[in-house]
matplotlib code that plots the C-alpha trace (Angstrom):
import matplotlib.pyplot as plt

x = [5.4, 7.8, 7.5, 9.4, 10.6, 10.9, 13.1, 13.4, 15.5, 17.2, 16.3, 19.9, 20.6, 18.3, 19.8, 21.6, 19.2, 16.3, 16.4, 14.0, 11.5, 12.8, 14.4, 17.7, 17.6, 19.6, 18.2, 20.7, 18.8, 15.2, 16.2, 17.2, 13.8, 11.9, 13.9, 13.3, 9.9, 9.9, 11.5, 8.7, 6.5, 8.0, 8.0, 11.0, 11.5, 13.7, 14.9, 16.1, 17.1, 17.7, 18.2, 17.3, 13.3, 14.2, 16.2, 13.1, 10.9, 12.9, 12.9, 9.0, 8.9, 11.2, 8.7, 6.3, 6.0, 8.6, 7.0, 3.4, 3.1, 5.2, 5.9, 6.9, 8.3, 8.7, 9.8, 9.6, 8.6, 5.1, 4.6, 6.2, 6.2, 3.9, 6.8, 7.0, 2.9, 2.8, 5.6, 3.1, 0.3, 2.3, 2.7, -0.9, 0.5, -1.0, 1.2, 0.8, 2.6, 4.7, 6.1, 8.1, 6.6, 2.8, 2.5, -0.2, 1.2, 4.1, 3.8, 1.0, 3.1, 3.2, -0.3, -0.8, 0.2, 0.2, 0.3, -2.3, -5.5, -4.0, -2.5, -4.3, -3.2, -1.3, 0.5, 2.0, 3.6, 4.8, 8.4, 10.3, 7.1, 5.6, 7.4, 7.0, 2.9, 2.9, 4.6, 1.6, -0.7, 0.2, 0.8, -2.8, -4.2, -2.4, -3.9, -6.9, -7.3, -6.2, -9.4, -11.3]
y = [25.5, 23.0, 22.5, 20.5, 20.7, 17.8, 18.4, 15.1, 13.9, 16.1, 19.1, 19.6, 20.2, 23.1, 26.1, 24.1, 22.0, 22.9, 26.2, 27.6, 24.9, 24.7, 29.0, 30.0, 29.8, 27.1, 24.9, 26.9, 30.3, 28.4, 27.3, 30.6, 32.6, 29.0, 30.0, 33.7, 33.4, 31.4, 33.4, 36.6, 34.1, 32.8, 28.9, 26.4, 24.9, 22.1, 21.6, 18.3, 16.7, 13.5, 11.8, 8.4, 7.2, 5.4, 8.4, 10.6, 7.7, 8.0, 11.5, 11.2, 9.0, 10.8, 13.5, 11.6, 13.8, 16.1, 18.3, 19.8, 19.3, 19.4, 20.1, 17.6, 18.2, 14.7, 15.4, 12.3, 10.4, 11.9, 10.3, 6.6, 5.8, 4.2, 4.3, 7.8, 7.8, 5.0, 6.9, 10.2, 7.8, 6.4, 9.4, 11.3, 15.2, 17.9, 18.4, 20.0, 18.8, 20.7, 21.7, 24.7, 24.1, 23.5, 19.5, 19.5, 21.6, 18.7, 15.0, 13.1, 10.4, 14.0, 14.2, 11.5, 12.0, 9.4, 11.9, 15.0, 12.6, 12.8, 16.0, 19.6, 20.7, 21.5, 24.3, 23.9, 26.5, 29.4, 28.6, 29.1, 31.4, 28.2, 26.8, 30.3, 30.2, 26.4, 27.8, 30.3, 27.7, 24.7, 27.1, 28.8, 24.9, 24.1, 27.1, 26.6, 22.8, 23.8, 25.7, 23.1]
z = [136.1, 134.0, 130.1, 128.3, 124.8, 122.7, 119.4, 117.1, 114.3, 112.1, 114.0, 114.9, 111.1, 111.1, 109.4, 107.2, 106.1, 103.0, 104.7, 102.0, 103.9, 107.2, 107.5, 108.1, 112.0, 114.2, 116.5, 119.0, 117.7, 118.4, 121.6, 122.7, 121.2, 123.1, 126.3, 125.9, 125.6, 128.9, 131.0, 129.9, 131.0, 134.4, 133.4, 133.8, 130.3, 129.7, 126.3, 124.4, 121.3, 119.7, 116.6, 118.3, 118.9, 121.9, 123.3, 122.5, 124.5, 127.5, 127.5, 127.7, 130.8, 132.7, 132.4, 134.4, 138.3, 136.8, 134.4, 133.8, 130.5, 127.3, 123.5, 120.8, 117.2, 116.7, 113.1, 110.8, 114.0, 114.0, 110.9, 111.8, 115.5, 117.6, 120.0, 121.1, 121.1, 123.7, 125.6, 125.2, 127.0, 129.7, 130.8, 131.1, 130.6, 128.4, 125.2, 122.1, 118.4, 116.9, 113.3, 112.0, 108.0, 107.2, 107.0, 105.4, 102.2, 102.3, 101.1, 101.8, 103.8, 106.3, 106.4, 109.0, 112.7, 115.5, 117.8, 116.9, 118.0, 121.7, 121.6, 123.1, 119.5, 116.5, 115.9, 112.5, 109.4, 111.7, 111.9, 115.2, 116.2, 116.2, 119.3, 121.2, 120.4, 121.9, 124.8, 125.6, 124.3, 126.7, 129.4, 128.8, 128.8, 132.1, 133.9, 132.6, 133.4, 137.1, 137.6, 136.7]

ax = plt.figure().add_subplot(projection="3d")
ax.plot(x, y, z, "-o")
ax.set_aspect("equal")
plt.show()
């Protein structure tokens, strides 16, 4: 099984950045707990960043045939592009939306998502953890959907 992880803008900054918010970790230090996790597992993961909405579109298609399914933390893209959800559609593979702090306990502007309506879910306010429990969680979906 392949699984991609999508990392948005500003994710790079992590550690540095509002790290009362956002935790001391780097995005190097979540990548490695993402991979980790993986590996316990036995799934591929593939794992990418960008600043740029268009990069983060093509990284979507080139998904499509390659991967089984992915995970987003489109960062301040969830909240503004229509973009990356068209991408997510053109595709057609399971994902699930994440974010390291509780969006909903943020601004308001946060509160709205254009991509949790077509998502398998949320997983929101853990931290890193919550990029490790979307790994068992898209993985558990895929398996599941396969025995259908």
């Amino acid at each position: 099984m392949k699984i991609s992880v999508i990392h948005g803008p500003n994710l790079d900054m992590l550690g540095k950045r509002e790290p009362g918010l956002y935790g001391t970790l780097s995005l190097s230090d979540i990548n490695e707990h993402i991979k980790h996790r993986a590996d316990m597992l036995g799934v591929e993961v593939d794992i990418f960043q960008s600043n740029y909405e268009g990069e983060i579109v093509n990284k979507i298609h080139s998904l499509y045939n390659n991967f089984d399914g992915f995970i987003i933390n489109a960062a301040a893209y969830t909240h503004t592009s229509v973009a990356i959800r068209d991408a997510v559609l053109s595709v057609s593979l399971p994902f699930i939306e994440v974010h390291l702090s509780n969006v909903h306990k943020r601004e308001v502007f946060r509160h709205k998502s254009y991509l949790s309506d077509i998502a398998v879910g949320v997983i929101s306010g853990f931290g890193y953890l919550s990029y490790t429990l979307a790994l068992e969680a898209i993985i558990h979906h895929i398996k599941a959907q396969e025995q259908v």
